[in-house]
N, C-alpha and C positions, 0 to 999 in steps of 0.2 A: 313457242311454248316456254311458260319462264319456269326457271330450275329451284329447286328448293336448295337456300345456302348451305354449307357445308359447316355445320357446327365441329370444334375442336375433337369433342367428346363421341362421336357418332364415327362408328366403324361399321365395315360391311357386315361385320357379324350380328349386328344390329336386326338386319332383315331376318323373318321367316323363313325358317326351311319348308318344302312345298311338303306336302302330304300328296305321296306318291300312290299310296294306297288306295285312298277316296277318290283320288284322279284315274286310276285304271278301273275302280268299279264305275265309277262312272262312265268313261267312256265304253268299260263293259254293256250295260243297260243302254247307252246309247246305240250300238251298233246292234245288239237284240233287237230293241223298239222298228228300228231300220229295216232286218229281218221281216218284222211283223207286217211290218207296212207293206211290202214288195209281195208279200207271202198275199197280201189282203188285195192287193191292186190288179196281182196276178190270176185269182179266183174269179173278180168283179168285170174282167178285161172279159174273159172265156164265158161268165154266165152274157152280159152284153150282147159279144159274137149269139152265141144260142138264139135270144128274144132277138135279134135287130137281122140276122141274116143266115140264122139257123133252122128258124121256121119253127123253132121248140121253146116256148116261151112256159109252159112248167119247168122243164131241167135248167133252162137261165135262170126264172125264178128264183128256183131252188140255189143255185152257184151264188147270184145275188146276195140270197138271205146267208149264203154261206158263206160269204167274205166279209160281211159283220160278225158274226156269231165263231168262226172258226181261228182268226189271230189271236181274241182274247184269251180263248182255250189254252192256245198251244201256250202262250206266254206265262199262264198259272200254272199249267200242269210242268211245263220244264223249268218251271222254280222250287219244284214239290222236290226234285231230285237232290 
């Protein structure tokens, strides 16, 4: 990889300081989203079980339609706070 030359006038202070802030919120909302996802995977796993070897395919149904419909909730309403 070739290096950019080293002009006279160009000092380390040169570079951007990171914005530390923007970077913990983000990785804040990253690791919620994450949350959301296991929250939704874990609902869709259990309704599955139900319909495929529970013998109860309303109450999976229902867990099914509820692991669409129940991560986007949680995620709006614990932003409301």
């Amino acid at each position: 990889m070739a290096k950019k030359p080293v002009t006279a006038g160009a000092e380390l202070t040169d570079i951007p300081a990171m914005d530390y802030a923007e970077h913990e919120r983000t990785y804040k909302g990253f690791v919620e989203l994450l949350k959301l996802c296991i929250l939704g995977a874990a609902i869709l796993m259990v309704g599955l079980y139900f319909v495929v070897q529970g013998g109860q395919p309303l109450l999976g149904g229902i867990l099914i339609f509820a692991s669409i419909i129940v991560p986007p909730l949680v995620g709006i309403l614990s932003r409301r706070r």
